[in-house]
C-alpha positions as CSV (number, residue, x, y, z in Angstrom):
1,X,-158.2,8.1,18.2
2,X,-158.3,5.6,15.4
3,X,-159.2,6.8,12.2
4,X,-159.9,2.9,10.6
5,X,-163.0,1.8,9.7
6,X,-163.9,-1.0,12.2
7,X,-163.4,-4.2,11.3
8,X,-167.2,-5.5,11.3
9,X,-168.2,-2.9,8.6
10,X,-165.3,-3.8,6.3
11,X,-167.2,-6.1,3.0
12,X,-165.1,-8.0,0.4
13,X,-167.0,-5.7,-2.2
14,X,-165.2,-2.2,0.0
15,X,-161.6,-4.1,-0.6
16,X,-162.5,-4.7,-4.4
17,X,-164.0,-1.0,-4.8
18,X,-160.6,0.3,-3.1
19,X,-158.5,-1.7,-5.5
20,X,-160.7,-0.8,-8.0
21,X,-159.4,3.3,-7.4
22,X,-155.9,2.3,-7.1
23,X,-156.4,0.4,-10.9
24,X,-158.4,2.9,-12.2
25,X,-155.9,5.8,-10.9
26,X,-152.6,4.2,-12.0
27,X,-154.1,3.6,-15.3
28,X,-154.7,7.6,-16.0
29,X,-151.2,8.7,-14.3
30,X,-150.0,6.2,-16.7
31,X,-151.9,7.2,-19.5
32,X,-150.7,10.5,-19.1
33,X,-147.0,9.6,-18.7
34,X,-147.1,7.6,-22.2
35,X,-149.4,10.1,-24.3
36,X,-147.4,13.9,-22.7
37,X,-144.0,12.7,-24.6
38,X,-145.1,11.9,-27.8
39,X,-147.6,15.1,-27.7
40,X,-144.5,16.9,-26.8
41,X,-142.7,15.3,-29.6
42,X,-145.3,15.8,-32.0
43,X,-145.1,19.9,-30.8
44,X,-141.3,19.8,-32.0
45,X,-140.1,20.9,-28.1
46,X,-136.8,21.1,-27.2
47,X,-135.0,18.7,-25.0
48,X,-135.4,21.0,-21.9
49,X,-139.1,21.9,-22.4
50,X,-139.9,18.3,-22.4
51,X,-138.1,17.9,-19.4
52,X,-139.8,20.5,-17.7
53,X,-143.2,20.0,-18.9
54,X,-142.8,16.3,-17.8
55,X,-141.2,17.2,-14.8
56,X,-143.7,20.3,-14.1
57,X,-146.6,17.3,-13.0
58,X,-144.6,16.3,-10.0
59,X,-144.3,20.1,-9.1
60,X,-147.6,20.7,-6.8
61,X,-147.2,17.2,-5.8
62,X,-144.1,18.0,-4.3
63,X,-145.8,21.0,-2.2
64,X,-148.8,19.6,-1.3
65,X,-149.0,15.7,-1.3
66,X,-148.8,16.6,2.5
67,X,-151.6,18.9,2.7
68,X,-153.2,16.5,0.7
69,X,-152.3,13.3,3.2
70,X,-153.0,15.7,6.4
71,X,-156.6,16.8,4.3
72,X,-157.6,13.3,4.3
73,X,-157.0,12.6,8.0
74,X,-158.9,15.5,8.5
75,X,-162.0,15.6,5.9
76,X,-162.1,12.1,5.2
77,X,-160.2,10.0,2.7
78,X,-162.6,9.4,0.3
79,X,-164.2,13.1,0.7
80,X,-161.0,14.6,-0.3
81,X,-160.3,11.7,-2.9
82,X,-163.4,12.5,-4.7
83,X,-162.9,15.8,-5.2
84,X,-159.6,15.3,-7.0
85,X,-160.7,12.6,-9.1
86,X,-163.6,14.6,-10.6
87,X,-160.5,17.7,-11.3
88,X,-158.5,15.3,-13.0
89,X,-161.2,13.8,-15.3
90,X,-162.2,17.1,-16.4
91,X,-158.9,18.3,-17.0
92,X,-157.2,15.3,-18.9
93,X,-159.1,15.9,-22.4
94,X,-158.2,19.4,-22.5
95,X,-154.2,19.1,-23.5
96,X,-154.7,19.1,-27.4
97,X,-157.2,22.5,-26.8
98,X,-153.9,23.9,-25.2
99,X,-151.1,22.8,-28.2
100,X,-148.0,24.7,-27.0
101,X,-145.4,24.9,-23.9
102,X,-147.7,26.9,-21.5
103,X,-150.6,25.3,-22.3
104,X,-149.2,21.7,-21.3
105,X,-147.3,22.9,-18.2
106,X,-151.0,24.5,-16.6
107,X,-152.8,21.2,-17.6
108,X,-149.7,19.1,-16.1
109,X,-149.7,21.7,-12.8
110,X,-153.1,20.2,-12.7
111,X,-153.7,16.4,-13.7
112,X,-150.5,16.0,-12.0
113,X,-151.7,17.1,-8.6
114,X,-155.2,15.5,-9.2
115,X,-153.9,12.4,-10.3
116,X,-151.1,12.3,-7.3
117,X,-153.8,13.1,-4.8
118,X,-156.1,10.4,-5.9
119,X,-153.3,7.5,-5.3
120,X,-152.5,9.1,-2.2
121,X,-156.3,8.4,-1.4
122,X,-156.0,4.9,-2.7
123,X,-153.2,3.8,-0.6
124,X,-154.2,5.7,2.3
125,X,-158.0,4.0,2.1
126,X,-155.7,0.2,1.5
127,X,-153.9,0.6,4.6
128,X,-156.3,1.4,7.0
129,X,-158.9,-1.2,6.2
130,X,-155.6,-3.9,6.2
131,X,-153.9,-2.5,8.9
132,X,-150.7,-2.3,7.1
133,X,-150.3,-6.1,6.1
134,X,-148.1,-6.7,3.6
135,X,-149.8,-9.5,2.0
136,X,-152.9,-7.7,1.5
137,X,-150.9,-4.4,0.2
138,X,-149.3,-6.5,-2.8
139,X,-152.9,-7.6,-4.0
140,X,-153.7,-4.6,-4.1
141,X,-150.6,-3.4,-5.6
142,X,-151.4,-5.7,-8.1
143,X,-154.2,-4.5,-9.0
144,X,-153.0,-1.2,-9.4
145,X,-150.3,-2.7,-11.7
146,X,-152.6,-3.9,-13.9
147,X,-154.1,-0.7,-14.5
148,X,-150.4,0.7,-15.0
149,X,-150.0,-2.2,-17.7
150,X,-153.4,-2.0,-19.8
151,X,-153.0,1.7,-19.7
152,X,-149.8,2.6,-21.5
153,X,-150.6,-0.2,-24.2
154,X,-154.1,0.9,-25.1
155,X,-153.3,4.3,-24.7
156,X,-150.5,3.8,-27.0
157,X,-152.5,2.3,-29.6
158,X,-155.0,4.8,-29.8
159,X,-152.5,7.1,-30.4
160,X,-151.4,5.6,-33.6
161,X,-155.0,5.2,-35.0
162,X,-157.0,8.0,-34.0
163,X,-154.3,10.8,-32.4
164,X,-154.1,13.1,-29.5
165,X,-157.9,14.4,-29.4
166,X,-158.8,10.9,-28.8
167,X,-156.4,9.4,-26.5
168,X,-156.7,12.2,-24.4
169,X,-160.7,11.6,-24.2
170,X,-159.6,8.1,-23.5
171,X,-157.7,9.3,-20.6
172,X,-160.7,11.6,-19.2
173,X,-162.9,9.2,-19.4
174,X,-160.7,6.6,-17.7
175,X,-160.5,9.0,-14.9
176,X,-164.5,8.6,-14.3
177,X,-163.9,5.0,-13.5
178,X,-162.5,6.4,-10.1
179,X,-165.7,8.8,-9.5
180,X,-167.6,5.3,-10.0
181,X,-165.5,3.1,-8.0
182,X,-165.6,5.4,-5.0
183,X,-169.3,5.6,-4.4
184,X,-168.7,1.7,-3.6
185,X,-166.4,3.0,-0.7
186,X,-167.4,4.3,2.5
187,X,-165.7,6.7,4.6
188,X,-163.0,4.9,6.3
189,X,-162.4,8.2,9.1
190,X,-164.7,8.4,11.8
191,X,-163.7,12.3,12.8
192,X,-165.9,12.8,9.6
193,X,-168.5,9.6,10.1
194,X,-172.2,10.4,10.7
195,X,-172.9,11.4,14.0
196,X,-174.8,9.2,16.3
197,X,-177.9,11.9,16.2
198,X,-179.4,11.2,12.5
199,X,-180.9,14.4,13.2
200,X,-177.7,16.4,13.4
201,X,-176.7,18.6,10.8
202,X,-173.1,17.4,9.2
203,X,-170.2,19.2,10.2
204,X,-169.3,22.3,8.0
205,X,-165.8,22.4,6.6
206,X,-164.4,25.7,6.9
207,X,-162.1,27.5,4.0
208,X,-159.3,27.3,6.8
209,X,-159.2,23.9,6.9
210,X,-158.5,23.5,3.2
211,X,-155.8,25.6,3.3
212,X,-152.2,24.8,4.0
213,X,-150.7,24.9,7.6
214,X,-147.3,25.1,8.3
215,X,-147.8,23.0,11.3
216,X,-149.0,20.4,9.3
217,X,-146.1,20.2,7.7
218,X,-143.7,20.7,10.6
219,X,-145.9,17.7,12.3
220,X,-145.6,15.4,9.1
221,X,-141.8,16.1,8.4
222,X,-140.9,15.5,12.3
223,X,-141.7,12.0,11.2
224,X,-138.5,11.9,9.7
225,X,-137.3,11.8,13.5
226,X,-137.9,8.0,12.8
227,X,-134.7,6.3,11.1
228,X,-137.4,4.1,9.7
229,X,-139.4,6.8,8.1
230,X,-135.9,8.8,7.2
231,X,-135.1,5.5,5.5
232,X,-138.3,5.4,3.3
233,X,-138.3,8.8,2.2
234,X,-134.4,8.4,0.8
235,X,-135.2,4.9,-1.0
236,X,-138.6,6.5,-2.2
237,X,-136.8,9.3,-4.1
238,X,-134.1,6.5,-5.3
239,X,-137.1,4.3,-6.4
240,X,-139.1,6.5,-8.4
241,X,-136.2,7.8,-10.7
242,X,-136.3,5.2,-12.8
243,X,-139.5,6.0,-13.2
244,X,-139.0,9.3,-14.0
245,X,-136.5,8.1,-16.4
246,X,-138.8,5.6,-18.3
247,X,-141.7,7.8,-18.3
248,X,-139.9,10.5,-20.1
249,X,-136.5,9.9,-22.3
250,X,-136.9,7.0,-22.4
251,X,-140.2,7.2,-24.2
252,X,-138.0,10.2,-26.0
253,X,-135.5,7.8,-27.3
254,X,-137.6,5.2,-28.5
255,X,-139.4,7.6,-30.5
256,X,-136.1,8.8,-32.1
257,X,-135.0,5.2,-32.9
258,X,-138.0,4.6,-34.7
259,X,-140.5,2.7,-32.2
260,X,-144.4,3.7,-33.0
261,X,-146.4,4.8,-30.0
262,X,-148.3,1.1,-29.6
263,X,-144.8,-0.4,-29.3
264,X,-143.8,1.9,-26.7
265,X,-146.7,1.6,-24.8
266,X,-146.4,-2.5,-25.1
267,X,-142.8,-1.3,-23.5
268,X,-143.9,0.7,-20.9
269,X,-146.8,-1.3,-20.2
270,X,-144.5,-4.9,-20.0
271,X,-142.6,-3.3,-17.5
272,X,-145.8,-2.5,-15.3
273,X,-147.2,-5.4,-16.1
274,X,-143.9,-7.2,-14.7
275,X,-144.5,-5.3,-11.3
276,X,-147.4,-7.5,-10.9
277,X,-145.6,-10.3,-10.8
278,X,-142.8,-8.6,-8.8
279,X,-145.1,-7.3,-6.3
280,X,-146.6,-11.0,-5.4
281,X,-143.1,-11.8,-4.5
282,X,-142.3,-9.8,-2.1
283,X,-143.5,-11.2,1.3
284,X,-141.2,-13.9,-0.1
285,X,-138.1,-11.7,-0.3
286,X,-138.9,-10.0,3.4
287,X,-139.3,-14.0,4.8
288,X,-135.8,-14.5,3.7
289,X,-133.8,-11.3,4.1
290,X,-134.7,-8.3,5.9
291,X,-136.9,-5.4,4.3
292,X,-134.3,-2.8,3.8
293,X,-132.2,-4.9,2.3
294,X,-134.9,-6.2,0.0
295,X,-135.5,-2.5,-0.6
296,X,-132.3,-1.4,-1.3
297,X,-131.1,-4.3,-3.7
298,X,-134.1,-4.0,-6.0
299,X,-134.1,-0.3,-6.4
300,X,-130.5,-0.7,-7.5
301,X,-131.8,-3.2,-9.9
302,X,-134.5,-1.1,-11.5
303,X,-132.2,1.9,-12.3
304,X,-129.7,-0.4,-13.9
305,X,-132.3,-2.1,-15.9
306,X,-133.2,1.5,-17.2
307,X,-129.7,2.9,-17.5
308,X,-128.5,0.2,-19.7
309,X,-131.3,1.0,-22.5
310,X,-128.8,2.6,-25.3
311,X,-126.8,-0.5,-25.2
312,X,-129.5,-2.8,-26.0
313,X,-129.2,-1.5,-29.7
314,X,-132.6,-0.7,-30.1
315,X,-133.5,-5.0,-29.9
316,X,-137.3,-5.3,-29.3
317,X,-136.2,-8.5,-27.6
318,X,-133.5,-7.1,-25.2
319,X,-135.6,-3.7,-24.9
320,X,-138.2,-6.0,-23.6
321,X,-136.2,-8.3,-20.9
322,X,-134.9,-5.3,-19.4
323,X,-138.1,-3.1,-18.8
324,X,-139.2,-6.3,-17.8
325,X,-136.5,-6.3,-15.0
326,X,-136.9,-3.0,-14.3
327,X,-141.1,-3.3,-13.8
328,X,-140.6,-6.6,-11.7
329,X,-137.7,-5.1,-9.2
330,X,-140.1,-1.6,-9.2
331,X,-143.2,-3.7,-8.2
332,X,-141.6,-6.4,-5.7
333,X,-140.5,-2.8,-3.9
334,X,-144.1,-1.4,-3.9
335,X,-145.3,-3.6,-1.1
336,X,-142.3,-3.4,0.8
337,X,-142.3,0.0,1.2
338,X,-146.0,0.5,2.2
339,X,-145.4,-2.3,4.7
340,X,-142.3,-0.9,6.0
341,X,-143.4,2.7,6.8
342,X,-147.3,1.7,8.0
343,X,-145.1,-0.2,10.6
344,X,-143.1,2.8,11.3
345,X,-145.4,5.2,12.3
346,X,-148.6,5.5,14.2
347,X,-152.3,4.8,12.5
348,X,-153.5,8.0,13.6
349,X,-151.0,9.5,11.1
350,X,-150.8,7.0,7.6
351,X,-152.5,9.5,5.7
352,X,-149.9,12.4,6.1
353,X,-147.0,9.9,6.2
354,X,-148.3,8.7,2.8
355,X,-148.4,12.1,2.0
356,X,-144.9,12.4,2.9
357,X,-143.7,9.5,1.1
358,X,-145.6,10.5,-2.1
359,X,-143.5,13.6,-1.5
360,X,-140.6,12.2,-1.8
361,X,-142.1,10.3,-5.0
362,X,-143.0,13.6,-7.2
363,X,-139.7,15.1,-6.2
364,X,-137.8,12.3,-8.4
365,X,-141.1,12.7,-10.6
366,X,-140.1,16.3,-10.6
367,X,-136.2,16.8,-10.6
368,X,-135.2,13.9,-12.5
369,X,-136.9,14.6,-16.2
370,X,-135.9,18.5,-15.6
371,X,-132.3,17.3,-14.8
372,X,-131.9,14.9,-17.7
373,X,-133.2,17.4,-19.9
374,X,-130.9,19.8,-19.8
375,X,-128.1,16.6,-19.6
376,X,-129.7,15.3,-22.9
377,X,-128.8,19.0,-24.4
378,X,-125.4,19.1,-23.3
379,X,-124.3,15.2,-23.4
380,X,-126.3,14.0,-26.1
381,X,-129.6,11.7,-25.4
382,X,-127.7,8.8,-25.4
383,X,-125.1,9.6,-22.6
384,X,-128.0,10.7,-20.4
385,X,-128.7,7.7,-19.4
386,X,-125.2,6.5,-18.2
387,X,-125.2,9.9,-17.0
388,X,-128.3,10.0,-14.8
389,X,-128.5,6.5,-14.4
390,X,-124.5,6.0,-12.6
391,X,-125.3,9.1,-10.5
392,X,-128.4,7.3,-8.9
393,X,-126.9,4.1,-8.5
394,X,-123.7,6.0,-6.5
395,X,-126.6,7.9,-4.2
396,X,-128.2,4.0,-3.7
397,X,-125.1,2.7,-2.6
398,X,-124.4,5.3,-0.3
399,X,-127.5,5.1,1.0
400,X,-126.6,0.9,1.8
401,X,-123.3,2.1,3.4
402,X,-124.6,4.2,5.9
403,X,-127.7,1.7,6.9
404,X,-125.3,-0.7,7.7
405,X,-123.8,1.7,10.5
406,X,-127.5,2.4,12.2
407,X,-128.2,0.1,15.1
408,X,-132.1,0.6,14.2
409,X,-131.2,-1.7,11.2
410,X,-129.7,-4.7,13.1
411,X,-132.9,-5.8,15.0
C-alpha cells in the first residue's frame, strides 16, 4: 500500500514547509556541533571526554534511527517528527544548567536523538512527496545547507559576544522554527490519514507500538540483502566521518591555534555553505559518470580535504579553500545518496531505510570523535588527523576495489 501523499494534494507551499524542516533542523544539529566543543573547551575536558561527549550524540541514534524510520511508516511522518522536534527545543538551552561531563553526555543522549529523528522526518517527508527524484532532493538539500551554513556562523558569533547561556537559547529557540514549519505539513501516510467517516474516532496508538521490535529491525537490516542498499550504508559511514572529524577536533584544533569561535563558525559554516553549491551539481556528475562512482570519488575527496588541515599552517586562506572542498564534495554526495537508495528499495519502506542509512550516519557520528580522542591522547592532536584521516581513505578505497568486482555495478 503506498504510503505517499497523492499527488493532487501536494501544494508548492507543502514543498517549501518540508524544506523549511530540513533548514530549520540542520541549522540546530549544527548549532550544536559548533557550540558542544568550545563549551567543552571552556570546561577544561580532557581529549577523551570531548570525544565521548561529542561522540555520545550519535549514540541513541545509532540504536534507534530505525525505530525511529519504522515509527514514522507506522504513526505518521510528521506525527512522530513533531514529537521530537518539541524534545529537542526544550532540551537545547539546558547545557550550561548542567556544566560538567555527565551533565553534557544526558543532554547530548538527548538533543542528539531528537535532533537525528527530526532529519530522519525531513528526508523521509522530501522523498515521498518527490518520489525519489534527484533533482528535486538537491533543492532541498540546499535548503537544508543553508541552514547548516547560517547556523555555525551566527552561532559562533554569539558565542564570542554574549557566551554559552545565550547561544544555547539561540539554539532552542531555533529548534521552534521546526514546530512552526510543521503545522504547514500535512500527513504524508495514509495508514494514519483521516478516515473516510468524519465521525470516526482517530485511531489510538498503543504503548506497544512505540516501543522497539526486534522484527523491525531484522525487516529493516534484511534490506542490506540489496548490494545497492549494502553499498549505501558502507559509503554513508565513509561520508560522515569527515564530518565527525570537522565537527569535533577540528573545531578542537582551531581553538588551540588561536581561531575565536565566529571564525570557526565562518569555517564550519563555509564548508556547509559550499555543499550548497556542491549539491546543485550533482545530477550533473550522475549524467556523466555513474552514481557510485560519483559517490565514491567525492567521499574520498572530503576526508582528504579534512585530513590535510595541520598542514595548512593555520592560513585563514588555505583553512578556507579546503573546508570549502570538503563542504562542496560532502554536499554534491547528499543528493546522490538519497537518489540512489530511494531507487533501491520499495516506497512502502523509505522511512525505515532512511532510518537505516541515518544508522549508518551516527555510527561515524559516534565512533569517529570517540576514536580520535583517545588517538589525539596518544599521538598528539596533530597526527590525529593523518592518523584518522589515512585509515578512512584506505577503508574508501577498498570499498572502490570490491565494487568493481559486483556485476550489480556494471549495468
Amino acid at each position: 500500500m503506498s504510503t505517499a501523499a497523492p499527488a493532487a494534494l501536494i501544494s508548492p507551499g507543502t514543498i517549501w514547509a518540508t524544506y523549511a524542516v530540513g533548514f530549520a533542523s540542520n541549522g540546530v544539529g549544527m548549532m550544536l556541533k559548533v557550540a558542544l566543543p568550545l563549551w567543552a573547551i571552556q570546561l577544561n575536558l580532557s581529549a577523551s571526554e570531548i570525544g565521548i561527549a561529542i561522540g555520545i550524540g550519535g549514540l541513541l541514534p545509532f540504536l534507534l534511527a530505525i525505530h525511529g524510520g519504522v515509527l514514522m511508516d507506522k504513526l505518521g511522518t510528521r506525527r512522530v517528527t513533531l514529537a521530537y522536534a518539541f524534545a529537542m527545543a526544550i532540551a537545547c538551552p539546558l547545557y550550561p544548567l548542567l556544566p560538567f561531563f555527565a551533565g553534557i553526555v544526558l543532554l547530548q543522549l538527548i538533543t542528539g536523538l531528537a535532533q537525528t529523528t527530526v532529519w530522519v522526518g525531513a528526508q523521509s517527508l522530501i522523498v515521498r512527496l518527490t518520489k525519489g527524484k534527484t533533482t528535486e532532493i538537491a533543492r532541498f538539500s540546499v535548503f537544508a545547507r543553508a541552514g547548516t551554513l547560517l547556523g555555525p556562523v551566527i552561532i559562533g558569533a554569539v558565542w564570542d559576544v554574549a557566551g554559552a547561556w545565550v547561544a544555547f537559547s539561540v539554539t532552542g529557540a531555533a529548534g521552534l522554527l521546526v514546530l512552526v514549519a510543521l503545522r504547514k505539513v500535512p500527513e504524508t501516510n495514509r495508514r494514519v490519514a483521516a478516515p473516510a467517516n468524519a465521525d470516526a474516532p482517530p485511531a489510538r496508538t498503543r504503548l506497544k507500538e512505540l516501543m522497539p521490535n526486534w522484527r523491525d529491525y531484522a525487516g529493516t537490516f534484511s534490506l542490506m540483502a540489496v548490494p545497492m542498499v549494502a553499498f549505501i550504508i558502507v559509503m554513508t559511514v565513509l561520508r560522515n566521518s569527515s564530518t565527525g572529524i570537522q565537527t569535533s577536533f577540528y573545531i578542537v584544533y582551531l581553538k588551540d591555534i588561536g581561531y575565536l569561535g565566529s571564525a570557526i563558525g565562518l569555517l564550519v559554516g563555509i564548508s556547509e555553505g559550499a555543499g550548497m553549491a556542491g549539491a546543485l551539481m550533482a545530477g550533473w556528475w550522475e549524467k556523466r559518470f555513474r552514481p557510485h562512482w560519483v559517490l565514491i570519488g567525492f567521499v574520498t575527496a572530503s576526508i582528504a580535504f579534512v585530513t590535510i588541515t595541520p598542514m595548512l599552517g593555520g592560513l585563514f586562506v588555505a583553512l578556507v579553500l579546503a573546508t570549502f572542498g570538503r563542504g562542496f564534495a560532502q554536499g554534491l554526495t547528499q543528493p546522490v545518496t538519497f537518489g540512489i537508495l530511494s531507487r533501491a528499495v520499495d516506497e512502502s519502506v523509505q522511512g525505515a531505510s532512511i532510518g537505516l542509512r541515518t544508522t549508518a550516519n551516527r555510527a561515524a557520528s559516534f565512533f569517529v570523535p570517540l576514536i580520535m580522542g583517545f588517538v589525539v591522547e596518544r599521538f598528539g592532536l596533530i597526527d590525529s588527523f593523518y592518523i584518522c584521516g589515512g585509515a578512512l581513505i584506505a577503508i574508501t578505497l577498498c570499498v572502490a576495489l570490491f565494487v568493481r568486482r559486483l556485476p550489480e555495478f556494471r549495468s
